[in-house]
DSSP file (Angstrom, degrees, kcal/mol; ACC not computed):
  #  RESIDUE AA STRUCTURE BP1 BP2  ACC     N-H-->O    O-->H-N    N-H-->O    O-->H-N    TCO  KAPPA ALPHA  PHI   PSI    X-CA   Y-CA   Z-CA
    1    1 A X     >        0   0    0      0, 0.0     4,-1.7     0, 0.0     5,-0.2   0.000 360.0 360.0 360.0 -40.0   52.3    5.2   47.9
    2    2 A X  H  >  +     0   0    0      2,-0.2     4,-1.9     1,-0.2     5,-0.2   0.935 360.0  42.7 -53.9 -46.4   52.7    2.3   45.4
    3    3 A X  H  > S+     0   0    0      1,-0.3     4,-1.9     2,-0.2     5,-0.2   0.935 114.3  55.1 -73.0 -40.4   49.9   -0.1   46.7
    4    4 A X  H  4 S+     0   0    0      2,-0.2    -1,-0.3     3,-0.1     4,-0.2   0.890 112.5  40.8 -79.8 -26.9   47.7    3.0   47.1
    5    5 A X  H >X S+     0   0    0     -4,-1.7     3,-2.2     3,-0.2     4,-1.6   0.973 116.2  47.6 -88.6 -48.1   48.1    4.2   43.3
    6    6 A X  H 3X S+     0   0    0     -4,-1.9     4,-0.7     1,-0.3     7,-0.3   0.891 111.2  45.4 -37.7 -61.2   47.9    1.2   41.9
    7    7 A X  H 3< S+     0   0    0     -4,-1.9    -1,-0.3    -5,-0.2    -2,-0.2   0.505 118.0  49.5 -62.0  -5.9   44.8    0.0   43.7
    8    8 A X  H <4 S+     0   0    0     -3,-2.2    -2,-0.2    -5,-0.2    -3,-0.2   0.922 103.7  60.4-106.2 -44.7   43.1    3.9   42.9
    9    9 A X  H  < S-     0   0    0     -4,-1.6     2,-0.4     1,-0.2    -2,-0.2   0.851 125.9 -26.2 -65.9 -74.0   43.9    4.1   38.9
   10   10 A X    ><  -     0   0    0     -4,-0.7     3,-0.7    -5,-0.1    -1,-0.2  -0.936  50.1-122.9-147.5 148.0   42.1    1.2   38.1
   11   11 A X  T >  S+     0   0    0     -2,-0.4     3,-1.7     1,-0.2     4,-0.4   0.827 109.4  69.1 -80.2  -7.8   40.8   -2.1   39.6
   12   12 A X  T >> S+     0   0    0      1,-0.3     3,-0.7     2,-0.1     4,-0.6   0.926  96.3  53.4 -58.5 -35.1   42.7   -3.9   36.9
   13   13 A X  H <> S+     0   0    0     -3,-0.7     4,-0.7    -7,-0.3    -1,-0.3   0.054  82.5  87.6 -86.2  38.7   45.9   -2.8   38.6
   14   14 A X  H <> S+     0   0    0     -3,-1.7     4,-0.9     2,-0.2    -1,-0.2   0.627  82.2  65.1-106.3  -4.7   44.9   -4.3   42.3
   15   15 A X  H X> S+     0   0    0     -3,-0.7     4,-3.6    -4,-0.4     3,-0.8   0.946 103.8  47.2 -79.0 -49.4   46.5   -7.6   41.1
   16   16 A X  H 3X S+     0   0    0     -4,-0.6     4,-2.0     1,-0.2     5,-0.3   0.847 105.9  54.4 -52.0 -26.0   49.7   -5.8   41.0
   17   17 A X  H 3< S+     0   0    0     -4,-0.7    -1,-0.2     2,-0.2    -2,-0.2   0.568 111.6  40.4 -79.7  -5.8   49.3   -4.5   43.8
   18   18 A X  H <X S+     0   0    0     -4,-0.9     4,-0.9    -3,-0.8     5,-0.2   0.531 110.6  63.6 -74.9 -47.4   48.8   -7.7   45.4
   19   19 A X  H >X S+     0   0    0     -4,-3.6     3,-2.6     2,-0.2     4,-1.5   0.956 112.7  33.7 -64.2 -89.1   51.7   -8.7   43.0
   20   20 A X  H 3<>S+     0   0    0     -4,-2.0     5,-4.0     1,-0.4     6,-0.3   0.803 112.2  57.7 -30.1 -43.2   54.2   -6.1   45.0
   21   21 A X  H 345S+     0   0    0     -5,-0.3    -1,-0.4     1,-0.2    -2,-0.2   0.827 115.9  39.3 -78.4 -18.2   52.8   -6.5   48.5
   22   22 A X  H <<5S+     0   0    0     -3,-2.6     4,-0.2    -4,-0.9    -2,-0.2   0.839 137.8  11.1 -80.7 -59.7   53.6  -10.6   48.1
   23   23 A X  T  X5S+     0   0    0     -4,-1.5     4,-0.5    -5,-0.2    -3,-0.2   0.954 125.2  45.5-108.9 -70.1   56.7  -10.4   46.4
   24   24 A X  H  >5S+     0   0    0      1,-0.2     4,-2.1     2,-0.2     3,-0.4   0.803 112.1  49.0 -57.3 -31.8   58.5   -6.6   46.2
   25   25 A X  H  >XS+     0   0    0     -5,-4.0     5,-1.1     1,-0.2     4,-0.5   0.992 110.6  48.6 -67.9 -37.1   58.0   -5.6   49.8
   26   26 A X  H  45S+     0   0    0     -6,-0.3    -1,-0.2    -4,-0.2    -2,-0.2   0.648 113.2  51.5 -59.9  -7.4   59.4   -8.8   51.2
   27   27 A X  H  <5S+     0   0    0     -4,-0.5    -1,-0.2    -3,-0.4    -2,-0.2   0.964 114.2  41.9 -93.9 -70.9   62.4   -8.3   48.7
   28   28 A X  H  <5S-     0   0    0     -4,-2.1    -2,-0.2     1,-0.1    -1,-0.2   0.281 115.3-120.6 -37.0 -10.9   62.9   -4.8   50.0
   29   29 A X  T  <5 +     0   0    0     -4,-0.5     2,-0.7     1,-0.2    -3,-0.2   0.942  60.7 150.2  43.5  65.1   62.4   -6.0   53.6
   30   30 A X      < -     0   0    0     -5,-1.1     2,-0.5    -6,-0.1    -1,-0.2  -0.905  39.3-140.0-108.4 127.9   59.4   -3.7   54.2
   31   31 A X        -     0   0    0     -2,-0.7     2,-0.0    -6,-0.1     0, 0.0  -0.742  21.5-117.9 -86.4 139.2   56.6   -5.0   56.7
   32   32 A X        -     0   0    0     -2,-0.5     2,-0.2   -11,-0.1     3,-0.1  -0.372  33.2-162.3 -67.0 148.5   53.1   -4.3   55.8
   33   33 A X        -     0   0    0      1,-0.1     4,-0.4    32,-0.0    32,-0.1  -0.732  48.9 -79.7-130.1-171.7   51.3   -1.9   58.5
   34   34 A X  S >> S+     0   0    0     -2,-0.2     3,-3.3     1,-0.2     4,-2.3   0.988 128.0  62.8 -50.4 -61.5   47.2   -1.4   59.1
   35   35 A X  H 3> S+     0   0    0      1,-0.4     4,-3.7     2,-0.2    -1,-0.2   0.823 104.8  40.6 -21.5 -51.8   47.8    1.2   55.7
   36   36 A X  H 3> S+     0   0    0      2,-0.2     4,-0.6     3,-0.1    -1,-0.4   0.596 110.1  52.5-100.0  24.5   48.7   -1.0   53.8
   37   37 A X  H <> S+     0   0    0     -3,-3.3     4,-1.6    -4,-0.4     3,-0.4   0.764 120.9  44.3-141.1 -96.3   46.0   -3.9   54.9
   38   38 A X  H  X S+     0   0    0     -4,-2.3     4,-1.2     1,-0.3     5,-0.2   0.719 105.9  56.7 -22.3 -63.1   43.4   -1.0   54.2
   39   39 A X  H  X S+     0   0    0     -4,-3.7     4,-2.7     1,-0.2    -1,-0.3   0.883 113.8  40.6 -21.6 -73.2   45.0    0.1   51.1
   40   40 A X  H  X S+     0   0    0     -4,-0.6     4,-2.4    -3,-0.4    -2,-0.2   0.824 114.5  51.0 -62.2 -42.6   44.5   -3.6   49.7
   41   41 A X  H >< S+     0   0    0     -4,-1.6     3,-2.2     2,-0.2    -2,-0.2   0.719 109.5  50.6 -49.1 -99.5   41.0   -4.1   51.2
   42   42 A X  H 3X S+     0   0    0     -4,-1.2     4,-0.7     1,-0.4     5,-0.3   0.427 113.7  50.5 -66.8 -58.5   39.8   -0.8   49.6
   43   43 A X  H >X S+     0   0    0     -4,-2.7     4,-1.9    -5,-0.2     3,-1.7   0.950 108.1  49.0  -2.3 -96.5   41.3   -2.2   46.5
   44   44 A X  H <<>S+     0   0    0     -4,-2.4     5,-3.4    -3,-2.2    -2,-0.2   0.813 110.8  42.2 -39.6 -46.5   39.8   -5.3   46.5
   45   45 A X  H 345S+     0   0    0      1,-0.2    -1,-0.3     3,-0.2    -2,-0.2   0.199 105.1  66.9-117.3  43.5   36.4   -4.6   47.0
   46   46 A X  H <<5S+     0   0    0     -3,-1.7    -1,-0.2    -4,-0.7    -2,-0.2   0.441 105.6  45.5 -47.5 -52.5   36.6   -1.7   44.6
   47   47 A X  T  <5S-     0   0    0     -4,-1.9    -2,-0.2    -5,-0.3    -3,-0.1   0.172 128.9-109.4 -79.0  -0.2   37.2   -4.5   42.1
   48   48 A X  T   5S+     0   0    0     -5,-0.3    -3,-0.2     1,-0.1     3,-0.1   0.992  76.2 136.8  41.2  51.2   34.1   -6.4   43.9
   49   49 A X     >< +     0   0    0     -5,-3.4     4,-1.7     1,-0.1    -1,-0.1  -0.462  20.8 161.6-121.6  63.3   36.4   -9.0   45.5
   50   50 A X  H  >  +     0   0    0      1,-0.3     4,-2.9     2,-0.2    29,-0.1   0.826  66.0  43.3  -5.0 -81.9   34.6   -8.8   48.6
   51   51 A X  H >> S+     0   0    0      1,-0.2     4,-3.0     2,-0.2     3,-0.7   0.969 106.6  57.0 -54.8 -58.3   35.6  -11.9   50.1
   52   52 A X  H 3> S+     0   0    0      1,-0.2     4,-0.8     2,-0.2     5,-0.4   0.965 107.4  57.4 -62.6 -39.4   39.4  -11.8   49.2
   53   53 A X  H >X S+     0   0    0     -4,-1.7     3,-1.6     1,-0.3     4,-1.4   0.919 102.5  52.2  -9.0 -70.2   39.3   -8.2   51.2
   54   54 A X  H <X S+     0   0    0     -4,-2.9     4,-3.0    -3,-0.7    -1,-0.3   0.868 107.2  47.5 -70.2 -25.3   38.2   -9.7   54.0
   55   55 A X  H 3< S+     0   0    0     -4,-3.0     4,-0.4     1,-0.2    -1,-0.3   0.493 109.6  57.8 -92.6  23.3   41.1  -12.5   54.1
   56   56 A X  H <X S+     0   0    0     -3,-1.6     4,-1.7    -4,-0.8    -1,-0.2   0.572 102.4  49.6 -93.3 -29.8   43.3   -9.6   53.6
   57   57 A X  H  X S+     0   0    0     -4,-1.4     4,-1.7    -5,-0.4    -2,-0.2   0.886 112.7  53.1 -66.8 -47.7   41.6   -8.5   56.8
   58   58 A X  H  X S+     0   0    0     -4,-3.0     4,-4.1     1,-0.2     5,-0.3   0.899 107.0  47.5 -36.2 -62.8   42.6  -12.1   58.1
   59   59 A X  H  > S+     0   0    0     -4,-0.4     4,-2.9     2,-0.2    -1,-0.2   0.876 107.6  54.3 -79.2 -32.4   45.9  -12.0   57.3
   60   60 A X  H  <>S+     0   0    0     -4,-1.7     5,-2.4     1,-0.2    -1,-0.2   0.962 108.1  49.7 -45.7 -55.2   46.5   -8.3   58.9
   61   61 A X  H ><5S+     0   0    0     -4,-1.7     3,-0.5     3,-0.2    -2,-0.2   0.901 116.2  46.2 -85.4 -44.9   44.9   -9.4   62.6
   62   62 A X  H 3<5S+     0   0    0     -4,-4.1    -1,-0.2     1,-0.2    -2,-0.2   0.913 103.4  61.7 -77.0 -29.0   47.7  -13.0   62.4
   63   63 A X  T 3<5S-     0   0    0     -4,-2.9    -2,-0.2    -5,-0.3    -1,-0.2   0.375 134.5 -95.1 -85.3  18.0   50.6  -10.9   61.3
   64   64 A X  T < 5S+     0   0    0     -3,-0.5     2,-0.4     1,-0.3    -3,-0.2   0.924  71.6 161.2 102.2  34.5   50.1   -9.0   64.9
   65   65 A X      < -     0   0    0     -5,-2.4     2,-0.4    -6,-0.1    -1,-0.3  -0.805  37.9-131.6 -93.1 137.0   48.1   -6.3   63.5
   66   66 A X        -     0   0    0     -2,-0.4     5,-0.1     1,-0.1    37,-0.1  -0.865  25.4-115.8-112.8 117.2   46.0   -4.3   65.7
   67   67 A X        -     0   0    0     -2,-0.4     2,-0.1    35,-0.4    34,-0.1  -0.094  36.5-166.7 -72.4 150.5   42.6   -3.9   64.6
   68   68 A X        -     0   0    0     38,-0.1     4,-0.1    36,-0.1    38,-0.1  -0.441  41.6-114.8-114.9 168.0   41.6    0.3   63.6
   69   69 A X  S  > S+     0   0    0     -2,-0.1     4,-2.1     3,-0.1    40,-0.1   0.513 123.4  58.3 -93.6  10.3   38.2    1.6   63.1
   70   70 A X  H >> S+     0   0    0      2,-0.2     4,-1.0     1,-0.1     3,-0.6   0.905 114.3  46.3 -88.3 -72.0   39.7    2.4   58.8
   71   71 A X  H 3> S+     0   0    0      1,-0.3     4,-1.0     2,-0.2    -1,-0.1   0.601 115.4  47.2 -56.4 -23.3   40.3   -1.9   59.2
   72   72 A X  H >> S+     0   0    0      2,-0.2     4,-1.8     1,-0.1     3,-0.5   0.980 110.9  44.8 -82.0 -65.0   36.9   -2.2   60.7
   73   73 A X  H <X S+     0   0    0     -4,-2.1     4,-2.9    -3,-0.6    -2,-0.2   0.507 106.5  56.5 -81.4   1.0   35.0   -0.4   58.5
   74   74 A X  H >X S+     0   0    0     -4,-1.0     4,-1.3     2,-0.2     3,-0.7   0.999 109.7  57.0 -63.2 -56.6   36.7   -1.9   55.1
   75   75 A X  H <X S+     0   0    0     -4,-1.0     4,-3.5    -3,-0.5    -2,-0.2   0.789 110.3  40.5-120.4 -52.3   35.4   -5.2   57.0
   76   76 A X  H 3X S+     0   0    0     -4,-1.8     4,-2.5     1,-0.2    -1,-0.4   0.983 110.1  59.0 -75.1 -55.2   32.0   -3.6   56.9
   77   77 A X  H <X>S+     0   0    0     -4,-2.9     4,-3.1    -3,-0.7     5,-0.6   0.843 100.2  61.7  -9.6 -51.1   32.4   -2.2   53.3
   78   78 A X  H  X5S+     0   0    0     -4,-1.3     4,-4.4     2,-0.2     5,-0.4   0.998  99.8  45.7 -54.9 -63.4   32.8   -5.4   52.2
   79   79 A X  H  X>S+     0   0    0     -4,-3.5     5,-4.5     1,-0.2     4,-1.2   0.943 110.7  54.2 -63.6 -31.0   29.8   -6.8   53.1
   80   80 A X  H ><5S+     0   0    0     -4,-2.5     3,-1.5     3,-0.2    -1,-0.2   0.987 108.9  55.3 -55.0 -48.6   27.5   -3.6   51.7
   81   81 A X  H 3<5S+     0   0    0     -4,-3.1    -2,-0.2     1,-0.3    -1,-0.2   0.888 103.7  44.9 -71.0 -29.3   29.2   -4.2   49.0
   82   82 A X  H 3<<S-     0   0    0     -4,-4.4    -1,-0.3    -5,-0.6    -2,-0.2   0.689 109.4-122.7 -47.2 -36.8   28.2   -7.5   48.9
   83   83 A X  T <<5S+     0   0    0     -3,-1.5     2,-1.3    -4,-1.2     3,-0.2   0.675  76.0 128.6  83.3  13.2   24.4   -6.4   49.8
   84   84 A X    >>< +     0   0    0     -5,-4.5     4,-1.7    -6,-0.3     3,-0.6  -0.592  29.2 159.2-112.1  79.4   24.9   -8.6   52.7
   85   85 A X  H 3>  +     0   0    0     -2,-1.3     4,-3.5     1,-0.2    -1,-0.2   0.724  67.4  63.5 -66.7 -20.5   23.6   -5.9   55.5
   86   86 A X  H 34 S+     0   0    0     -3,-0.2     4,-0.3     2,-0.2    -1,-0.2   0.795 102.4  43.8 -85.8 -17.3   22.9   -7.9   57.8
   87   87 A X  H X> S+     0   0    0     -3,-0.6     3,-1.1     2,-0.2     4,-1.0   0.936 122.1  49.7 -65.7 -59.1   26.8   -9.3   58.3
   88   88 A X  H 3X S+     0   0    0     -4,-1.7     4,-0.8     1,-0.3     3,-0.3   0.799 112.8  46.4 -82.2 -37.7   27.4   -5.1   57.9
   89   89 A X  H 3X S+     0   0    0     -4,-3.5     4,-1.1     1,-0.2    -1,-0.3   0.563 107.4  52.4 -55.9 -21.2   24.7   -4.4   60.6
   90   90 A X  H <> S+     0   0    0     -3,-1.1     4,-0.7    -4,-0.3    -2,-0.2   0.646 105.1  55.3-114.6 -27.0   25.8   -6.9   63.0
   91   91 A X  H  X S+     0   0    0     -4,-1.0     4,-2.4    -3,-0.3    -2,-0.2   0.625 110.4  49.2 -38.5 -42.7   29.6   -5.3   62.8
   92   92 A X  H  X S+     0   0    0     -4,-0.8     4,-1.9     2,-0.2    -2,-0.2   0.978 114.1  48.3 -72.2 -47.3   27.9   -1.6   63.8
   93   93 A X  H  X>S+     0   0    0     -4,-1.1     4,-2.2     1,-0.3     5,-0.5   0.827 111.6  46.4 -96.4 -38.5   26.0   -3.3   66.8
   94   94 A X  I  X>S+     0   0    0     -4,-0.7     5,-1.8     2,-0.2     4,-1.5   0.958 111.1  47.0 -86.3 -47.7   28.6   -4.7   67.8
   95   95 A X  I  X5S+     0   0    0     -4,-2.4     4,-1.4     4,-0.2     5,-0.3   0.933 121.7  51.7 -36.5 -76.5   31.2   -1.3   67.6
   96   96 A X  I  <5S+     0   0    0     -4,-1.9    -2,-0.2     1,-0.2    -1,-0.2   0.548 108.6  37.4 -47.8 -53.9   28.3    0.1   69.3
   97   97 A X  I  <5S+     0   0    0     -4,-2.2    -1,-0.2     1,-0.1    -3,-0.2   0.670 132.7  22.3 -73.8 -39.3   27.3   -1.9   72.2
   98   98 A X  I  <<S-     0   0    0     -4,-1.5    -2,-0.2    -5,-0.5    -3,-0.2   0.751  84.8-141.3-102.1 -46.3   30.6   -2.9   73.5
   99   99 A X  S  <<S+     0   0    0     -5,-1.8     7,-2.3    -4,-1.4     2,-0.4   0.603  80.2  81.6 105.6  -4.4   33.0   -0.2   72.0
  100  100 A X        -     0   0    0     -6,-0.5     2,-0.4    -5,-0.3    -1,-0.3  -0.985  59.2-169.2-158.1 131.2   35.6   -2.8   71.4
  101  101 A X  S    S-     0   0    0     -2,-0.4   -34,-0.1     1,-0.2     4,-0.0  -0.984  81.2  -5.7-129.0 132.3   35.9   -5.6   68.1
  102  102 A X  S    S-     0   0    0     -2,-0.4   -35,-0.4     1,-0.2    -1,-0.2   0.977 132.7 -50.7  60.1  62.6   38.2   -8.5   68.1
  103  103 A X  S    S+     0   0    0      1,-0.2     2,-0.3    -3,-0.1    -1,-0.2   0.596 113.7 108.9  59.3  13.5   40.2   -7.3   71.9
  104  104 A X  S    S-     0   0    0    -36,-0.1     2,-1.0     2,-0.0    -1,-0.2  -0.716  76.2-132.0-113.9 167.9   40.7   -3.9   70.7
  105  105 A X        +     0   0    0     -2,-0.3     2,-0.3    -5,-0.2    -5,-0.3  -0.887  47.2 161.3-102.6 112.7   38.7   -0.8   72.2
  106  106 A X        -     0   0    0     -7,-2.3     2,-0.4    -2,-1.0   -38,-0.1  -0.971  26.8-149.8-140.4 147.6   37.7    0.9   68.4
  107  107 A X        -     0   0    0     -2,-0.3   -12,-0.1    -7,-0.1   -38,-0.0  -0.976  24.8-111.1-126.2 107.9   34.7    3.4   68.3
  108  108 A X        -     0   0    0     -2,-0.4     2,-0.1   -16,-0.2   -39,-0.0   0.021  42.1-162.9 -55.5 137.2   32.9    3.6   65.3
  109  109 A X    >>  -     0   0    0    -40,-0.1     3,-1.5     1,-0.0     4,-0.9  -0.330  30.7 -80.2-108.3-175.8   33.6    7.1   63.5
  110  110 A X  H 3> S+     0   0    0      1,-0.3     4,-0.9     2,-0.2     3,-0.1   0.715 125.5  54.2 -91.9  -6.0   31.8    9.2   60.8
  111  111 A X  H 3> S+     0   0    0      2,-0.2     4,-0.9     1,-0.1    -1,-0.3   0.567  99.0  61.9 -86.3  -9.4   32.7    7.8   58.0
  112  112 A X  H <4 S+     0   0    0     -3,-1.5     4,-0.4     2,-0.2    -2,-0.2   0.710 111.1  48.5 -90.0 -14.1   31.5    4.0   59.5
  113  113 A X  H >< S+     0   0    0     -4,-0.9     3,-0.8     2,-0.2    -2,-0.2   0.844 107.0  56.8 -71.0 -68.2   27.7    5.9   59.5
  114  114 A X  H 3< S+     0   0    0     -4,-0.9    -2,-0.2     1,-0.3    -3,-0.1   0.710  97.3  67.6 -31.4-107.9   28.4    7.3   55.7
  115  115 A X  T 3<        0   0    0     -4,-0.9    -1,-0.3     1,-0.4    -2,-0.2   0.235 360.0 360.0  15.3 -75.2   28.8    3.9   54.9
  116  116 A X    <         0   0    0     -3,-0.8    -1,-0.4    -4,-0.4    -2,-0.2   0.525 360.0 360.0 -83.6 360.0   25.1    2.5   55.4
């Protein structure tokens, strides 16, 4: 609930929310889940920090995170938001044609259509 108000009130606050997810959960011995990997994307490239998003995306999928289609389609956000469609296009085709990104079976949904 913290990371998610902080990162919606303003994009000024998503460096606190960055600040807490680094430092407070670990203090508090909370593990980050998909939520809050989403949360921060959403954040992030709210704030048009595209890129850091995506190594937020990074860091979800080595700490044993099991990729969603809400993880998938920040991924794909990113890169609209970027204007780099063809990256964002090439994410859809791939949900499409196999059904399954990075070992998981994930189905693209209606909000990853919204999107483009």
């Amino acid at each position: 609930i913290v990371l998610d108000s902080l990162c919606r009130c303003s994009p000024r606050n998503v460096d606190l929310a960055l600040k807490y997810f680094r430092e407070g959960m670990p203090k508090m011995d909370v593990e980050p889940d998909r939520f809050t990997y989403t949360i921060l994307g959403n954040g992030l490239i709210r704030d048009l920090r595209c890129q850091d998003a995506r190594l937020i995306l990074q860091m979800a999928v080595q700490g044993g995170i099991q990729m969603n289609v809400h993880l998938i389609n920040m991924e794909i956000k990113s890169y609209l938001r970027e204007r780099k469609f063809r990256q964002a296009h090439m994410l859809l085709d791939q949900l499409e044609e196999q059904g399954s990104r990075r070992g998981t079976s994930v189905r693209p949904n209606a909000n990853t259509y919204v999107q483009f």
